[in-house]
N, CA, C and O atoms as a Tinker XYZ file with bonds, in Angstrom:
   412  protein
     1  N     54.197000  272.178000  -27.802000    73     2
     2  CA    54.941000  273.350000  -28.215000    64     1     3
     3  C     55.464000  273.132000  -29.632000    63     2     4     5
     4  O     55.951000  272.086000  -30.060000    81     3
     5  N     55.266000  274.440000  -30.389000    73     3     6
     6  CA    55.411000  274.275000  -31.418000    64     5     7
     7  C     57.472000  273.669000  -32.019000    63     6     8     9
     8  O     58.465000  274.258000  -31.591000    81     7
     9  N     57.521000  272.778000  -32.748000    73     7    10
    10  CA    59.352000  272.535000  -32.730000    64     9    11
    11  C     59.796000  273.497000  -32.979000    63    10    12    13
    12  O     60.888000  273.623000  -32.425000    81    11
    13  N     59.317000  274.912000  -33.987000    73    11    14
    14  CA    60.594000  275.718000  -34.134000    64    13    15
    15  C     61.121000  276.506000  -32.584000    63    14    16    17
    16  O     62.246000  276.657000  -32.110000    81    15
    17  N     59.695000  276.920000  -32.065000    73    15    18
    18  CA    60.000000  277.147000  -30.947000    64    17    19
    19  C     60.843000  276.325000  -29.747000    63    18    20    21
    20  O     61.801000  276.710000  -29.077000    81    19
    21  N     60.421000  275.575000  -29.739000    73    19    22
    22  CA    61.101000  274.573000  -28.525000    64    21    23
    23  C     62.285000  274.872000  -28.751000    63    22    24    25
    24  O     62.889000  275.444000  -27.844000    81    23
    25  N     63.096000  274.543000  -30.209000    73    23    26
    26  CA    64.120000  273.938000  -30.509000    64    25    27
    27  C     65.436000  275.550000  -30.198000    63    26    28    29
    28  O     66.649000  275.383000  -30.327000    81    27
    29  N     64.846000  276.878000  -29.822000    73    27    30
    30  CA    65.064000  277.400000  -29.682000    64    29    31
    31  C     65.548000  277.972000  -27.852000    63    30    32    33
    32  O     66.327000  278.822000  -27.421000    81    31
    33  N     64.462000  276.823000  -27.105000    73    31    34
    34  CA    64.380000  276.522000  -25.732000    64    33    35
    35  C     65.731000  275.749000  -25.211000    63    34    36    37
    36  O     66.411000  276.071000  -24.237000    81    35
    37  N     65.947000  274.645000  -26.106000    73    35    38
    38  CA    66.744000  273.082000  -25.547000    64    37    39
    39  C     68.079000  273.634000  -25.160000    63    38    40    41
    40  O     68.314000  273.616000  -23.952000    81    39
    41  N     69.138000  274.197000  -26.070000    73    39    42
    42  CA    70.330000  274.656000  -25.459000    64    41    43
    43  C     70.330000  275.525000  -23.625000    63    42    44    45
    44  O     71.319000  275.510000  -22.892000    81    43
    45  N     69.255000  276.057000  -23.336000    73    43    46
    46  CA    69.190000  277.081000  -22.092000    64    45    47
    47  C     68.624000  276.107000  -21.237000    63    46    48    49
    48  O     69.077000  276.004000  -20.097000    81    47
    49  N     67.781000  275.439000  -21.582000    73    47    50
    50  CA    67.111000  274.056000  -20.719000    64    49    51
    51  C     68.396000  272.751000  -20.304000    63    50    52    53
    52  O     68.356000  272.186000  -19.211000    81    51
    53  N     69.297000  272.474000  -21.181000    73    51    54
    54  CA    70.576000  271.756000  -21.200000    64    53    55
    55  C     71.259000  272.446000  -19.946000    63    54    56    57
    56  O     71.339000  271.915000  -18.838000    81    55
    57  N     71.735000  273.685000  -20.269000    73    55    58
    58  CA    72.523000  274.777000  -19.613000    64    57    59
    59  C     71.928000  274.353000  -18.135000    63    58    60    61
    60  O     72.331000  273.698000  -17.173000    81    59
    61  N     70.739000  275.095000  -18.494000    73    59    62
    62  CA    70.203000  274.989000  -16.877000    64    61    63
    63  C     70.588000  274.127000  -16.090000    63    62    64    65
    64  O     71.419000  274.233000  -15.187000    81    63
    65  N     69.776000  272.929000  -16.531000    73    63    66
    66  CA    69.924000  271.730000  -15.868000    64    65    67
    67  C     71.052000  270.872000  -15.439000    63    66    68    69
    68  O     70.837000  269.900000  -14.715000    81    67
    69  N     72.214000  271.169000  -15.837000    73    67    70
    70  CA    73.578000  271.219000  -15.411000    64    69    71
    71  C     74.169000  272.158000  -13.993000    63    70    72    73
    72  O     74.847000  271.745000  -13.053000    81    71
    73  N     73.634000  273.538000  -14.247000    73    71    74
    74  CA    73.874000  274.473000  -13.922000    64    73    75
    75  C     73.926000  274.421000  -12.092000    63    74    76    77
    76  O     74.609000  275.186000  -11.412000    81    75
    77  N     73.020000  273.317000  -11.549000    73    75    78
    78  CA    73.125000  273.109000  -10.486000    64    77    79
    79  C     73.940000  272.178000  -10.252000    63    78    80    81
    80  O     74.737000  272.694000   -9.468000    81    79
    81  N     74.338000  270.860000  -10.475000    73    79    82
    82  CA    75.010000  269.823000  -10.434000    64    81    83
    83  C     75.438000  269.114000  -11.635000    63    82    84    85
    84  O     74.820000  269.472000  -12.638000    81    83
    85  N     76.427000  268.101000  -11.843000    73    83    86
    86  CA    76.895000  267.912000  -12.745000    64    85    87
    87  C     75.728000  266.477000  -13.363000    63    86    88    89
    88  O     74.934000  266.011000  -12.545000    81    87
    89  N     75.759000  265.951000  -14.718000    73    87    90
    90  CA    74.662000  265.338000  -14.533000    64    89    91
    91  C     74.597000  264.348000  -16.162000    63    90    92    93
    92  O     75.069000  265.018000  -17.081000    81    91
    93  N     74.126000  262.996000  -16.588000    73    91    94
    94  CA    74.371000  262.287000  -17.441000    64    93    95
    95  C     73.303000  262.413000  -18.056000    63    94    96    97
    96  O     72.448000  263.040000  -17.432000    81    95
    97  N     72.922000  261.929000  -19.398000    73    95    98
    98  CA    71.990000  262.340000  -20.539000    64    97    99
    99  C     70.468000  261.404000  -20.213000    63    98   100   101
   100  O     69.422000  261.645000  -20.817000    81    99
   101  N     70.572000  260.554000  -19.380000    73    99   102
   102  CA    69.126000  260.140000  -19.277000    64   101   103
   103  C     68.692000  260.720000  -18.000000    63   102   104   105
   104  O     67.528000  260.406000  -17.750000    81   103
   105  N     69.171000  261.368000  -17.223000    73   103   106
   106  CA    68.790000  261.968000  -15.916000    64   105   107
   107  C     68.660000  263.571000  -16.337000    63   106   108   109
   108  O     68.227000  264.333000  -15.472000    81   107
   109  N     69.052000  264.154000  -17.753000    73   107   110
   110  CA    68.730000  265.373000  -18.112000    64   109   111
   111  C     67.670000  265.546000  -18.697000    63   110   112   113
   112  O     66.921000  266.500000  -18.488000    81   111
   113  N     67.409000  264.334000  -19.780000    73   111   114
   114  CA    66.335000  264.131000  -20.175000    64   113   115
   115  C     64.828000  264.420000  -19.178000    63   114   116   117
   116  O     63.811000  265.100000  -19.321000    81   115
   117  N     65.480000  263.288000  -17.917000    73   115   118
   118  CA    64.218000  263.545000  -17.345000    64   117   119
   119  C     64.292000  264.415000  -16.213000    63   118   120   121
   120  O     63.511000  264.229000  -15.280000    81   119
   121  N     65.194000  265.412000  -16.171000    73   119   122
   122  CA    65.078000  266.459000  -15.421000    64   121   123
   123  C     64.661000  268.379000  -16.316000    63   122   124   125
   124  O     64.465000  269.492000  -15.829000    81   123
   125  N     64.701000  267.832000  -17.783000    73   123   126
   126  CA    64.308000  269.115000  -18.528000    64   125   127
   127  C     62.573000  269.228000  -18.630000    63   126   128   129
   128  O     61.684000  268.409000  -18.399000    81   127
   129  N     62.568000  269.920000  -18.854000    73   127   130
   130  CA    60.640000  270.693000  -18.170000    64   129   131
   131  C     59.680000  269.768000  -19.917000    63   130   132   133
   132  O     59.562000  269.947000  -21.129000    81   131
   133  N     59.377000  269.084000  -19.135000    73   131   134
   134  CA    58.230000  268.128000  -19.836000    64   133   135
   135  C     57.787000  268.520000  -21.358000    63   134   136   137
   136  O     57.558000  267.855000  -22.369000    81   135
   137  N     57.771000  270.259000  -20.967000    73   135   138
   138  CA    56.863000  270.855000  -22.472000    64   137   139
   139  C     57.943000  270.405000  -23.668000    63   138   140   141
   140  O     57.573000  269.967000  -24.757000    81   139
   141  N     59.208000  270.570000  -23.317000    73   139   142
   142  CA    60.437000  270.170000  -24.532000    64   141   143
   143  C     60.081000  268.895000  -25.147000    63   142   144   145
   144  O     60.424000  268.572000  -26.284000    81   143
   145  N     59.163000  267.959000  -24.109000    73   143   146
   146  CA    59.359000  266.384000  -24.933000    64   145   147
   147  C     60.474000  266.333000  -25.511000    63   146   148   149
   148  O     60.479000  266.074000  -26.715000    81   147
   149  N     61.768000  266.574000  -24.784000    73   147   150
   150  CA    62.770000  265.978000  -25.296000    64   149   151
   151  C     63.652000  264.955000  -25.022000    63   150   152   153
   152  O     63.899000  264.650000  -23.855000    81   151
   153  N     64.161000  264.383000  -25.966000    73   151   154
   154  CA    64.416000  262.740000  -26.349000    64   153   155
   155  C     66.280000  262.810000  -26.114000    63   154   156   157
   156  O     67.005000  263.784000  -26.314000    81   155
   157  N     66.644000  261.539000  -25.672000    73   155   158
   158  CA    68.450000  261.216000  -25.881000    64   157   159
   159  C     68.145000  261.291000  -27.115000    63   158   160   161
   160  O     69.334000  261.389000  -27.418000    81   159
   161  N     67.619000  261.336000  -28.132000    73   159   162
   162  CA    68.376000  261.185000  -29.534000    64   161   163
   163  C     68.502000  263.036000  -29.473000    63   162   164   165
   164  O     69.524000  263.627000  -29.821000    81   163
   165  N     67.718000  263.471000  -29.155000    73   163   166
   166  CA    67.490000  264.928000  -29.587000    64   165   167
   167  C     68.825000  265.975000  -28.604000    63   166   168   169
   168  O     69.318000  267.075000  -28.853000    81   167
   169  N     68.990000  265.234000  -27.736000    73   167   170
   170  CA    69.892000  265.696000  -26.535000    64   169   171
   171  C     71.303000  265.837000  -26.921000    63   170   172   173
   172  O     71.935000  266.889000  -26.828000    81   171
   173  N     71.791000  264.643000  -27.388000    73   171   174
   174  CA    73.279000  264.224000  -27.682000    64   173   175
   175  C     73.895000  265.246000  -28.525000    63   174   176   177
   176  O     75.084000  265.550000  -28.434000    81   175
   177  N     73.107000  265.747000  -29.310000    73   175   178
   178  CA    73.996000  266.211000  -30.219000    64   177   179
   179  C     73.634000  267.808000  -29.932000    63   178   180   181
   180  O     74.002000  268.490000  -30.888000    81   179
   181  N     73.224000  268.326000  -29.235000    73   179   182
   182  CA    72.881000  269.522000  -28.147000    64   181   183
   183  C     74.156000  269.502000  -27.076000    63   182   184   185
   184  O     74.797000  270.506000  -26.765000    81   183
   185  N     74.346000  268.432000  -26.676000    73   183   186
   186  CA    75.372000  268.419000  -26.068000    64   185   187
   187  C     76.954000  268.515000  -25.846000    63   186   188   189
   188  O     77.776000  268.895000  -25.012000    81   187
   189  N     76.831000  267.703000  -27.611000    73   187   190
   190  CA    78.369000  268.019000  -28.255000    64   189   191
   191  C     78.636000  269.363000  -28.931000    63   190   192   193
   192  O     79.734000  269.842000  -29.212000    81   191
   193  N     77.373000  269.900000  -29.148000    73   191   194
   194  CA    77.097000  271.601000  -29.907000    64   193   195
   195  C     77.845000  272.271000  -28.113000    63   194   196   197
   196  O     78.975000  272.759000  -28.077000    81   195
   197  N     77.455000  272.215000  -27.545000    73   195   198
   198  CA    77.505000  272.871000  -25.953000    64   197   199
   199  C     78.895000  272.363000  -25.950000    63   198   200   201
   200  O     79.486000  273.144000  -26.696000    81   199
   201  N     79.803000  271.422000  -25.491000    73   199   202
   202  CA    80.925000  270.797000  -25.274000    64   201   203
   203  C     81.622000  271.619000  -26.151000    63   202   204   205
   204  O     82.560000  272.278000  -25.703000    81   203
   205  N     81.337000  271.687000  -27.259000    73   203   206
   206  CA    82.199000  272.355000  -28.914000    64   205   207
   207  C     82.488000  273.312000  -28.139000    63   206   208   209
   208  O     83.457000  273.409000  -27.385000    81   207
   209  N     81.453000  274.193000  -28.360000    73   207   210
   210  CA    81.239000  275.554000  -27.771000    64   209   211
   211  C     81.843000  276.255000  -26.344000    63   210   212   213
   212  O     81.725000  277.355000  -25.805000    81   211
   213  N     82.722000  274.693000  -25.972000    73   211   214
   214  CA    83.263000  275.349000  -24.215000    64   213   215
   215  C     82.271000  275.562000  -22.845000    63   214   216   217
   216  O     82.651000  275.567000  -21.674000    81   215
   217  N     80.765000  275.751000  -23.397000    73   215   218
   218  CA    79.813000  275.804000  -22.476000    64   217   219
   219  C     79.213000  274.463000  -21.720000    63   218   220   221
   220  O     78.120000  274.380000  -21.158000    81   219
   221  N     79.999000  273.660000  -21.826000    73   219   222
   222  CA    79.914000  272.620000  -20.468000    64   221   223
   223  C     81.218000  271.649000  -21.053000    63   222   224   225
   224  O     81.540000  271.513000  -22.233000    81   223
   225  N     81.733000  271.146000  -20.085000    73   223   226
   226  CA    82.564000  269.757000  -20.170000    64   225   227
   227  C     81.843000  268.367000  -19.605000    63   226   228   229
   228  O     80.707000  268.159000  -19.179000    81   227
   229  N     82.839000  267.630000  -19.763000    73   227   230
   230  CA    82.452000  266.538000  -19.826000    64   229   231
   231  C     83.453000  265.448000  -19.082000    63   230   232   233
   232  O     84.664000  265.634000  -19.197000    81   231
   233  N     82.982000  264.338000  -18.339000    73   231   234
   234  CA    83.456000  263.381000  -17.954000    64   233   235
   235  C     83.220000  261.989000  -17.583000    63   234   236   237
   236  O     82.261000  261.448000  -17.033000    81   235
   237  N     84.764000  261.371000  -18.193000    73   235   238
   238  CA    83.831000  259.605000  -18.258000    64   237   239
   239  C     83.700000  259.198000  -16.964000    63   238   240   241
   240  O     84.180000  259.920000  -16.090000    81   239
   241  N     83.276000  258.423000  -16.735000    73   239   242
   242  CA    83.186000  257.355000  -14.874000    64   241   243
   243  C     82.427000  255.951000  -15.003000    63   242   244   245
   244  O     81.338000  256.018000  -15.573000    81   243
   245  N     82.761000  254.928000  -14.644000    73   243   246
   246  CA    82.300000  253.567000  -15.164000    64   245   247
   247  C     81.067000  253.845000  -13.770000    63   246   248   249
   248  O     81.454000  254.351000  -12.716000    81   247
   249  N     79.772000  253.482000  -13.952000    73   247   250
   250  CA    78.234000  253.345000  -13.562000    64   249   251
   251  C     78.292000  251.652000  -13.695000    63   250   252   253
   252  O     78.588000  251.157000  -14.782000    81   251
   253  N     78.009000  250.851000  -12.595000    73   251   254
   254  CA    77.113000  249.356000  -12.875000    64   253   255
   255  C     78.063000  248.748000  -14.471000    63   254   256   257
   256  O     77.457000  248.338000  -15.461000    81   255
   257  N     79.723000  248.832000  -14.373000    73   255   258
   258  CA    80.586000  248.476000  -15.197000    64   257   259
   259  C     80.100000  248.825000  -16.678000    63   258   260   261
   260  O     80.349000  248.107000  -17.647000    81   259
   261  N     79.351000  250.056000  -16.735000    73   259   262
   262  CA    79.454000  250.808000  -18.286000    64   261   263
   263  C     80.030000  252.273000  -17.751000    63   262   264   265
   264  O     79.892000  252.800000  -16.648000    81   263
   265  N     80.717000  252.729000  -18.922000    73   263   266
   266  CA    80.777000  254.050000  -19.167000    64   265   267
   267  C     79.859000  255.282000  -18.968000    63   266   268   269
   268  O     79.033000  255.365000  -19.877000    81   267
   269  N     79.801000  255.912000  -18.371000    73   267   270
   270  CA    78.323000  256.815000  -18.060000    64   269   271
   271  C     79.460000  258.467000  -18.471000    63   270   272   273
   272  O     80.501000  258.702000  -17.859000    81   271
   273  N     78.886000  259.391000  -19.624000    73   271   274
   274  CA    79.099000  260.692000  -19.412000    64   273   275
   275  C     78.464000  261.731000  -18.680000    63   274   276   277
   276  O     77.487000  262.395000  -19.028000    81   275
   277  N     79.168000  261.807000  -17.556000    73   275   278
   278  CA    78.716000  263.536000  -16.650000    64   277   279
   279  C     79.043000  264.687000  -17.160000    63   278   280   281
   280  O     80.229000  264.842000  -17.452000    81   279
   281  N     78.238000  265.619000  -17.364000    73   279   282
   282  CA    78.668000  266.854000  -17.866000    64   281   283
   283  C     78.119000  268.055000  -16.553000    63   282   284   285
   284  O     77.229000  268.024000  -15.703000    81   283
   285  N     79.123000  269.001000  -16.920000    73   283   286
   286  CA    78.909000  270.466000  -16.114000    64   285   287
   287  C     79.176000  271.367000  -16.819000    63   286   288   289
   288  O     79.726000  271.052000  -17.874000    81   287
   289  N     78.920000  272.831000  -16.570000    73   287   290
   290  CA    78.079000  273.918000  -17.037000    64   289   291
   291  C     79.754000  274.630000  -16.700000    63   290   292   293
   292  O     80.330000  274.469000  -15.625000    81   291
   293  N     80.186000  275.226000  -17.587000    73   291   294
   294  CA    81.544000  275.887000  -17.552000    64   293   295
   295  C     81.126000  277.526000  -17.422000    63   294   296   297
   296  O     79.936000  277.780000  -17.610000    81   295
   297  N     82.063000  278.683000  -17.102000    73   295   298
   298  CA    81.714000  279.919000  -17.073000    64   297   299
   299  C     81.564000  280.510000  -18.431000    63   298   300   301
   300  O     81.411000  281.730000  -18.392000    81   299
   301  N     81.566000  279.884000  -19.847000    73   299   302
   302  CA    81.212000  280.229000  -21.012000    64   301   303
   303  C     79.519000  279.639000  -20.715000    63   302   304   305
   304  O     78.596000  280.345000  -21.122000    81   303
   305  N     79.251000  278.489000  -20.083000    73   303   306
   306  CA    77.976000  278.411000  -20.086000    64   305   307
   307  C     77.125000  278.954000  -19.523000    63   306   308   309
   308  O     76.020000  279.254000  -19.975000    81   307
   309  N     77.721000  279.227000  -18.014000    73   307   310
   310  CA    76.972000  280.654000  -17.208000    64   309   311
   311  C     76.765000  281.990000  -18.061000    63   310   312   313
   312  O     75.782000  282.711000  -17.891000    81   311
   313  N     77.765000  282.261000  -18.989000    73   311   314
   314  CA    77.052000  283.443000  -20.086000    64   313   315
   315  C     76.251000  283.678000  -20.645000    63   314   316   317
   316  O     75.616000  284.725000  -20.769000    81   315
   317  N     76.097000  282.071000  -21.365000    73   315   318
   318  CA    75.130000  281.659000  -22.338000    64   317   319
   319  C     73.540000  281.726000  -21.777000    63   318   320   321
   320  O     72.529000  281.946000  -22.443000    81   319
   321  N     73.648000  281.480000  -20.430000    73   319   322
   322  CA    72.357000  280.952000  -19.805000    64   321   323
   323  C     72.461000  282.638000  -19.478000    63   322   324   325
   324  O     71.423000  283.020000  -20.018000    81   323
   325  N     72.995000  283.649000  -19.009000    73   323   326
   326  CA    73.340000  285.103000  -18.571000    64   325   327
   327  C     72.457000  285.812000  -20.580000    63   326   328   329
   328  O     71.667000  286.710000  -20.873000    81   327
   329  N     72.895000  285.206000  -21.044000    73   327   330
   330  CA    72.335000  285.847000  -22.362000    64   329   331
   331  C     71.225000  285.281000  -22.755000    63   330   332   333
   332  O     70.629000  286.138000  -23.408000    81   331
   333  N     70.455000  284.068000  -22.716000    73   331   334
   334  CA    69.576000  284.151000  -22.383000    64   333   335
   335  C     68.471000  284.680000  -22.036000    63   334   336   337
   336  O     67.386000  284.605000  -22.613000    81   335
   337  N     68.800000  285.334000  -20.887000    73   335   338
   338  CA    67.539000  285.798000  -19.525000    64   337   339
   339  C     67.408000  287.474000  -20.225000    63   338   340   341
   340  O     66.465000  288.248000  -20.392000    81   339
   341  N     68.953000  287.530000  -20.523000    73   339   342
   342  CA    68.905000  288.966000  -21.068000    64   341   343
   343  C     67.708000  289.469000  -21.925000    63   342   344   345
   344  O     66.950000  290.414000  -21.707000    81   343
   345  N     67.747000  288.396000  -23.178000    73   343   346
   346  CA    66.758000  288.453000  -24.446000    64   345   347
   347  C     65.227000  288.311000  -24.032000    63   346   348   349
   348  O     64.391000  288.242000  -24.933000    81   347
   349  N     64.931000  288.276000  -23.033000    73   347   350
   350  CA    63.663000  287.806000  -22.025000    64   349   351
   351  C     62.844000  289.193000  -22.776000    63   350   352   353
   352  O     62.144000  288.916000  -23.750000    81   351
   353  N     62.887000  290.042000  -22.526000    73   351   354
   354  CA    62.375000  291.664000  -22.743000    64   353   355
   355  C     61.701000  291.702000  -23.896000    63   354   356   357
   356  O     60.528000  291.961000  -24.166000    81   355
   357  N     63.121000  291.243000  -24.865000    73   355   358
   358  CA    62.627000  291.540000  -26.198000    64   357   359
   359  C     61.491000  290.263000  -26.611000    63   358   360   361
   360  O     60.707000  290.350000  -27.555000    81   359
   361  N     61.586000  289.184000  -25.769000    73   359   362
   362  CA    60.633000  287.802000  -26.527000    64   361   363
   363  C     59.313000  288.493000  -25.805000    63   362   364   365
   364  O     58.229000  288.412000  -26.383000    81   363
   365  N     59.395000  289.011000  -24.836000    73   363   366
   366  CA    57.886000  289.426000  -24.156000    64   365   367
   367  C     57.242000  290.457000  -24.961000    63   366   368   369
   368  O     56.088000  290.301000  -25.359000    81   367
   369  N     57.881000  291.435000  -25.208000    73   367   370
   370  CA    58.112000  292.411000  -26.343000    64   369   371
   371  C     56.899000  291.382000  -27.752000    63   370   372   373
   372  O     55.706000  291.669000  -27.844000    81   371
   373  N     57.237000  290.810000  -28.215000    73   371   374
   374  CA    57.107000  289.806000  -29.250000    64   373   375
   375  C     55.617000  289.426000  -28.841000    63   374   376   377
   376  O     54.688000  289.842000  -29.533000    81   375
   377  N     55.458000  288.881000  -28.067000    73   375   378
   378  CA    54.330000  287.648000  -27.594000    64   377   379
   379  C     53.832000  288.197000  -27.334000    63   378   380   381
   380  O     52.799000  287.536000  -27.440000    81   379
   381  N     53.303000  289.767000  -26.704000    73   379   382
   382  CA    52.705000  290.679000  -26.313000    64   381   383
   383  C     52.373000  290.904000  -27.880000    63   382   384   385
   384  O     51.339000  290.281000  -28.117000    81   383
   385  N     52.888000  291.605000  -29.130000    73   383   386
   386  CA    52.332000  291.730000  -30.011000    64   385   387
   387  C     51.688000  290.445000  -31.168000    63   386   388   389
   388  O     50.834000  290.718000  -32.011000    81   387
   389  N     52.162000  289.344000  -31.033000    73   387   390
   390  CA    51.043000  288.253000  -31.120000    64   389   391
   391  C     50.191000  287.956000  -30.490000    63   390   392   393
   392  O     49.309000  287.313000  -31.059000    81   391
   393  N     50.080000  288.160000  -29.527000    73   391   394
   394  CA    48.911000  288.058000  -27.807000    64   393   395
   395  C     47.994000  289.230000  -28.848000    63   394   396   397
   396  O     46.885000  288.918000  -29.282000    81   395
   397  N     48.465000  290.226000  -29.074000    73   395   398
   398  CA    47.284000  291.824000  -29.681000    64   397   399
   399  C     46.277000  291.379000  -30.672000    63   398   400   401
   400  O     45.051000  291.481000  -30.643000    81   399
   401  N     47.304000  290.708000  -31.817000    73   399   402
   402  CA    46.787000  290.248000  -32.701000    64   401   403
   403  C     45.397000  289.431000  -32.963000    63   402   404   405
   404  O     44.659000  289.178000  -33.915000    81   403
   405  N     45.502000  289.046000  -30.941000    73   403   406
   406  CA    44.077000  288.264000  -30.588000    64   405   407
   407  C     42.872000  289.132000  -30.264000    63   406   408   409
   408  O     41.785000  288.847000  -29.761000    81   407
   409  N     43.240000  289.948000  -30.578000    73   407   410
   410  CA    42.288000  291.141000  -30.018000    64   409   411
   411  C     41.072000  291.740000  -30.889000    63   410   412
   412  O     40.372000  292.643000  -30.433000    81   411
């Protein structure tokens, strides 16, 4: 997938994947949908953008005597992922007239 695109994916893929249970950055990694190929380096700071933003919190808990951060999906993040799905129409809208273009 092309990066500008993806990079447009990762915040709603973050969201999501919270959205059921609360959850730490190498278990999001490998619970976000493969096509992202996305990386902890690429994650972290997606995450503190999201945290900023009120759309998930965060919490410490010592794991095997390290620090491990859990994060969950706050009701600013249920919006976010709610606005999202919304814009669905108009991207089909879109890809339908690049899809033509094949014509």
């Amino acid at each position: 997938m092309e990066a500008q695109l993806k990079r447009g994916f990762i915040e709603a893929c973050v969201l999501a994947t919270v959205a059921g249970r609360e959850s730490y950055g190498y278990q999001i990694v490998k619970d976000a949908p493969a096509a992202l190929e996305l990386t902890e380096s690429t994650l972290y700071p997606v995450l503190k953008r999201l945290e900023q933003a009120g759309c998930i919190t965060a919490r410490s808990a010592e794991h095997n005597g390290r620090l491990r951060k859990y994060y969950r999906i706050t009701d600013a993040g249920r919006a976010r992922i709610e606005e999202f799905l919304a814009a669905w129409p108009a991207v089909q809208n879109i890809y339908r007239y690049v899809e033509g273009a094949q014509s």
